[in-house]
N, C-alpha and C positions, 0 to 999 in steps of 0.2 A: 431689623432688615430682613430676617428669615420670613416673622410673620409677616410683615409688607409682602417678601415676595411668593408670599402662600397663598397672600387675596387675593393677589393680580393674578397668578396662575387658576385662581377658582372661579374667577371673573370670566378668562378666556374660556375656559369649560364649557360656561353654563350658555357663554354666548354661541360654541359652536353646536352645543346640545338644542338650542332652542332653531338654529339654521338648519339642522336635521328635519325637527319637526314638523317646519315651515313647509319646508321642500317634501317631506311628503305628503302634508296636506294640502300641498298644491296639486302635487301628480294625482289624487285622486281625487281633487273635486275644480278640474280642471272644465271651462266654460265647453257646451257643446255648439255655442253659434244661435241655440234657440229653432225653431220650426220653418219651415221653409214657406216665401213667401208667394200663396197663390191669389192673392189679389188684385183684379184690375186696376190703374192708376185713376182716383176719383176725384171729379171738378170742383175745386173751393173757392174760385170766385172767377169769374168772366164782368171785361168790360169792352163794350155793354153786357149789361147782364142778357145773358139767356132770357127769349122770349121779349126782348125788347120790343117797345112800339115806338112811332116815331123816330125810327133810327134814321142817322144822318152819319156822313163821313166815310171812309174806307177804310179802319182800321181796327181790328177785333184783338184782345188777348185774353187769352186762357189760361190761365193757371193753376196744378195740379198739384197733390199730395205727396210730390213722389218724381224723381227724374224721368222723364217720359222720351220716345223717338219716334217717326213716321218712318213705316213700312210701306213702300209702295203706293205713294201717295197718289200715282198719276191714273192707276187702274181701281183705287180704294175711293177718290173723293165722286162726290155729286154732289152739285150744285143745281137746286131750282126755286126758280124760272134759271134755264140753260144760259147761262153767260155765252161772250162770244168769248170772251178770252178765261180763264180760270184765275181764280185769285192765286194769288203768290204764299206760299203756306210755309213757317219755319216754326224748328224747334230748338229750345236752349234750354238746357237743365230740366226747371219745374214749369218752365213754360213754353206756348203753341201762339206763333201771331198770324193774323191775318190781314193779307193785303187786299180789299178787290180793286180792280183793274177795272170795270166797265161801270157807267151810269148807273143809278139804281131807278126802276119805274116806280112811280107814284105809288100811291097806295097799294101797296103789293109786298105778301108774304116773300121771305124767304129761306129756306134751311140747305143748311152745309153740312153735308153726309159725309162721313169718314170711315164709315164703313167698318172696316177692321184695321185699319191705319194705325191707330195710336195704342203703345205701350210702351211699357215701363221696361227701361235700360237692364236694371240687373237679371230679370228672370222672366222677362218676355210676356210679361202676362196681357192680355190683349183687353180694351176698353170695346167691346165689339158694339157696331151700331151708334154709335154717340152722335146728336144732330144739335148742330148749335141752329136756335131758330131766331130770325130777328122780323120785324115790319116796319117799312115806310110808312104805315097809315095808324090810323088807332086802333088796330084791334088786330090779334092772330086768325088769322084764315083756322078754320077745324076743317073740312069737310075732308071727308076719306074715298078713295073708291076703291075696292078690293078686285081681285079674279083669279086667273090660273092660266099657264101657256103651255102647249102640250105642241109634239111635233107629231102631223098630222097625220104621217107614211106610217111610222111606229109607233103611235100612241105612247111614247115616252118621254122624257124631260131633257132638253138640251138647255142646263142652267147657263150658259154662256150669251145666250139672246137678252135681249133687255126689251121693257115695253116701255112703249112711248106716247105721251100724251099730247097732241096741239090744239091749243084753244082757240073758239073762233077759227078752222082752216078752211080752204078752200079742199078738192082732193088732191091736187098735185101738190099741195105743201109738203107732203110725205117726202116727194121726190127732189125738191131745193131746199129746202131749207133744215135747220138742225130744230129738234121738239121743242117744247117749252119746260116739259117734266118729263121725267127719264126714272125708270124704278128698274130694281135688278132682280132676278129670281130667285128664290129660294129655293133648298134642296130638292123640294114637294112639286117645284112648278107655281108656286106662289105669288105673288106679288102684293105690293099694297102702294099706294098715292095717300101721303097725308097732308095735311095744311093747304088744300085746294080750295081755290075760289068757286063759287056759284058760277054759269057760265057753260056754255056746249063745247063737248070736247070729241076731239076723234081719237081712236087707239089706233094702234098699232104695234106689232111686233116684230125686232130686226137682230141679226147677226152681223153687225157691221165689220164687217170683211174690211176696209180702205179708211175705217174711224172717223167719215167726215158727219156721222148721225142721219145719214139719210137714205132713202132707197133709192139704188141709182145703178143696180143688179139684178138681171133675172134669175144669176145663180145666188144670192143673198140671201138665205132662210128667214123668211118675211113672211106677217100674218095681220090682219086686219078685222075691224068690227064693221059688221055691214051699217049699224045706224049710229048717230053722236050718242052723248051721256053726256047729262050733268050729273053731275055728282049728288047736287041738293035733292032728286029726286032719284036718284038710284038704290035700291036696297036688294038687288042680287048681285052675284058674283058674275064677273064679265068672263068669260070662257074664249078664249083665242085659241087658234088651232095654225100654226105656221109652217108652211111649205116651201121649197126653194121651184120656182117656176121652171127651171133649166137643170140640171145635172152639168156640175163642175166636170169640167174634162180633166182625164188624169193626162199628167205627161209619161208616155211610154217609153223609156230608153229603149235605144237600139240594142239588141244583142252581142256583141264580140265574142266573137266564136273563139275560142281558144285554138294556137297554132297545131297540136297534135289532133285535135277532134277531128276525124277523118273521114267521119258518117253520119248518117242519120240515127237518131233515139227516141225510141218510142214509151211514154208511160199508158199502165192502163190505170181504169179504174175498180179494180176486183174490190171485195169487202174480206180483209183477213184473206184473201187469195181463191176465194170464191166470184160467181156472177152473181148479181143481185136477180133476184126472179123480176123486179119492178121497173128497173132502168135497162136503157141501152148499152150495150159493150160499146167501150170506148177506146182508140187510142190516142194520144197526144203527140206530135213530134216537137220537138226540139227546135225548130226553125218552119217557115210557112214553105207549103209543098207548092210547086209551081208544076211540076208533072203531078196528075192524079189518076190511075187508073183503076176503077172498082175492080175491073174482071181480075186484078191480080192479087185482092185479098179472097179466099176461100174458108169457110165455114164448114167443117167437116166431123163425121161422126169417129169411133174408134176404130171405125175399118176405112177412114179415110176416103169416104165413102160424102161426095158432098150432100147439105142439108137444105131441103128446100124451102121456101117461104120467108127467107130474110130480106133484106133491103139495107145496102151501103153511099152513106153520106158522108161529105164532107163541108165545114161550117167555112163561116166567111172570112174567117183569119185564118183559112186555109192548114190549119195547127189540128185540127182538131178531126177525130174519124169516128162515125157512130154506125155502130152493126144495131140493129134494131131485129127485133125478132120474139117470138112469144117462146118462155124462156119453161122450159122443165122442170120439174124440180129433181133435185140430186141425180143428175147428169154428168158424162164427160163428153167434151169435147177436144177437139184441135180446131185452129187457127193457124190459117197457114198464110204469110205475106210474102210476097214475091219481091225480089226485089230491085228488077226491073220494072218495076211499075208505078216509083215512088221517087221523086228526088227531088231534093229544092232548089233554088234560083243559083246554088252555085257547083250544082249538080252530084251532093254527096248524095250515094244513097245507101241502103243498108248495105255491110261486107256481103251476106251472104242471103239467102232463103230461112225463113223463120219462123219457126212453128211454135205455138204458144198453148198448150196444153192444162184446159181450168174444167172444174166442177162448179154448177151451177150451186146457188142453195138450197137446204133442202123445207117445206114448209114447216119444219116447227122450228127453224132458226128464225120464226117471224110471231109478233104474237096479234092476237086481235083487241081493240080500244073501242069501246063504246062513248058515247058523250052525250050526254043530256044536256039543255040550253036553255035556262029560266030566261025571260023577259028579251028575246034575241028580234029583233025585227025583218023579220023575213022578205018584207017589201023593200028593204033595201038592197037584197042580193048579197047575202054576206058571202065574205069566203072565208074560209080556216085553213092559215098559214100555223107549220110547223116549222120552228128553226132551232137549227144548232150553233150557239153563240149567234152570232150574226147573220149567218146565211140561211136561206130560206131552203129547207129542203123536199116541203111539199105543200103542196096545195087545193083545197077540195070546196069544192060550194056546199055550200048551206043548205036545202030545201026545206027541212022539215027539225022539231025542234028535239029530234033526237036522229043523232048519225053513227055509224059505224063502218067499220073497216076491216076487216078480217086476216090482213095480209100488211104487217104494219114491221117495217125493222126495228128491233132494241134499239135504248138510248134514253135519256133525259132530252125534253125537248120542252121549250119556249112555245107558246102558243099564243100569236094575234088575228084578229078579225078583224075585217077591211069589209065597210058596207060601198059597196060597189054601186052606189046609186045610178049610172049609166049602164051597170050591166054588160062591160065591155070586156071583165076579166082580168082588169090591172086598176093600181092605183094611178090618179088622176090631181094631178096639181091643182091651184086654185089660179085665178086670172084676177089682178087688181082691176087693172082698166077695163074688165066687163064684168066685174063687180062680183065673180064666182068663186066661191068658196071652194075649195079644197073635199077630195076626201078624207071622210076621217078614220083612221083605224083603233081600235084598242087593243092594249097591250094586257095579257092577263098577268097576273103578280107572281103566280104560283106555279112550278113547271109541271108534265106530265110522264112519268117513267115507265115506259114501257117493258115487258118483259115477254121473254121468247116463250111461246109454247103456252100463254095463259090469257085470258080473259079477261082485259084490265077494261073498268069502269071505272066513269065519273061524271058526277052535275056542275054542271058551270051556270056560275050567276052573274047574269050581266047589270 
């Protein structure tokens, strides 16, 4: 009995010695999960298959390697030739089905763009671009047409517009009816048409503001090719240039005056609490002035002593006051506002009289820019616009293929050229229905930094 109960106690031992071991050779070669999956979800079989001919029926599936979902299907699909109605698109697990909704034409390509629509559930990974392609007839459409859409004011890319193709149109088909192929931009301003028929087609480029695919807006950011293209005979890139014919009006709220505001407020425009030597003095009020009397602003030196040779205006929002005047450099003055001679429609006007006491700048807070201009066409009137982020802060014509400036404020600045082909001094929208192209500007890539007190050069190549 002893020894019996010596094995069974040696037995329990060895079995709790061996759950020791276990346990820590589990805690230290414990699974990490493996690597993380960055794979798009890949097609392993479609019926019909991709690239069918002869297809008949309404019903497509797709099925994938991998649990898949549609992101945004309604702004990701394309469909061409343009359905009127969109097929009905769902996903379940490892598969994508497809309903179409409308006739199919005879012998006629077609692919269904998904754009970036489809990926895979656990880690999002995107199938970007995927086109399932099928034909009514025997054979897949190839032909391709490529180009580029630039916006015409700033020579820059608004990927938001789409181009559009109608075969066989008349020119007003632009304006009833929806495209037959539809491409979207790429980041570059790119485009591309693939699987087109042989056949005259017309372009065009649209911002569809109302989503019905058609121009039916003069404020619509819209662009057009002055002659058709078939494709079978195209071998350059189609260059479109899109302008909105109108400027979108903004909605301007009313001000609400706050109940304590008991006056008029004026902002100016100093630089760092200087006058700029190049621009007008400015003020702004707060509310539009319905009383405006020049005689009661005065421009005066440090012995109060008025300054001759100015000239005071007010603009047509009535907001706005420009002293104009050939400015000194590193000077002082006063400003002196009266303030009975100011008040707006509800008669506040300044508490008191108010004098505003500024130094001009002085010339080396300014530096001078030279520019040289490889291949610039001068027959077209260019102009060199300087901007800061988006706003245009100056503006100089062209003559000759080297310009300079001597009197230039610091700053990093954007620089585009507008070939002014009318010579009028502004840019010029394009006219569909009298068949006129737009002007076009270009936008340069690289900025230009200016520095106070030095001699900044540079060559531009257009």
């Amino acid at each position: 009995m002893i020894k019996r109960g010596i094995f069974f106690i040696g037995i329990a031992l060895a079995c709790h010695i061996c759950s020791l071991l276990i346990t820590g050779c589990a805690q230290i070669g414990s699974p990490t999960g493996g690597p993380k999956d960055t794979s798009a979800p890949v097609l392993i079989k479609a019926i019909p298959s991709n690239n069918q001919t002869n297809f008949s029926g309404n019903n497509i599936t797709l099925s994938f390697d991998e649990y898949v979902d549609l992101q945004d299907i309604q702004s990701n699909l394309l469909v061409s030739p343009s359905p009127r109605n969109n097929p009905s698109i769902n996903s379940n697990l490892r598969t994508i089905t497809i309903k179409l909704k409308d006739s199919l034409l005879p012998n006629t390509t077609y692919a269904i763009n998904f754009s970036n629509a489809i990926k895979d559930i656990n880690e999002g990974n995107v199938l970007n671009n995927f086109v399932y392609t099928f034909s009514t007839g025997a054979y897949i459409d190839s032909l391709t047409l490529d180009g580029k859409l630039m916006m015409a004011e700033t020579g820059k890319i608004d990927s938001s517009l789409n181009v559009l193709l109608y075969k066989n149109a008349s020119d007003t088909d632009v304006t009833t009816r929806r495209p037959d192929y539809i491409a979207k931009l790429k980041g570059d301003g790119s485009f591309t048409f693939k699987n087109l028929p042989s056949g005259k087609f017309k372009i065009y480029a649209l911002k569809d503001g109302d989503g019905n695919k058609y121009y039916n807006a003069a404020t619509e950011p819209f662009g057009f090719y002055n002659t058709e293209i078939n494709p079978l005979d195209s071998n350059n890139k189609i260059n479109l240039f899109a302008y909105s014919e109108k400027k979108q009006e903004v909605n301007t709220s009313t001000t609400v005056r706050n109940e304590k505001e008991k006056r008029l407020k004026f902002a100016n425009n100093f630089i760092y609490g200087k006058q700029d030597l190049l621009n007008t003095f400015q003020l702004t009020s707060n509310s539009p002035l319905q009383q405006f009397d020049a005689d009661s602003i005065l421009l005066l030196d440090t012995s109060f002593i008025k300054i001759k040779g100015y000239a005071i205006s007010i603009d047509s929002s009535r907001k706005k006051i420009s002293i104009d005047y050939k400015w000194p450099s590193n000077q002082p003055f006063n400003l002196v506002v009266f303030k009975n001679g100011l008040s707006d429609s509800s008669g506040l006007k300044l508490l008191k009289n108010d004098t505003i006491k500024f130094f001009t700048k002085s010339i080396s807070e300014y530096g001078s820019l030279k520019i040289t201009f490889k291949n610039i066409d001068l027959t077209k009137h260019p102009i060199l616009y300087f901007l800061d982020g988006e706003n245009i802060k100056y503006t100089f014509n062209i003559q000759s293929e080297t310009w300079e400036n001597k009197m230039m404020l610091p700053g990093d600045f954007s620089l585009r050229i507008l070939y002014d082909k009318n010579n009028n001094g502004q840019w010029d929208p394009g006219n569909y229905k009298l068949k006129l192209q737009p002007e076009i500007s270009i936008s340069l890539p690289e900025k230009i930094n200016i520095k106070a007190d030095w001699e900044n050069e540079r060559e531009i190549v257009l």
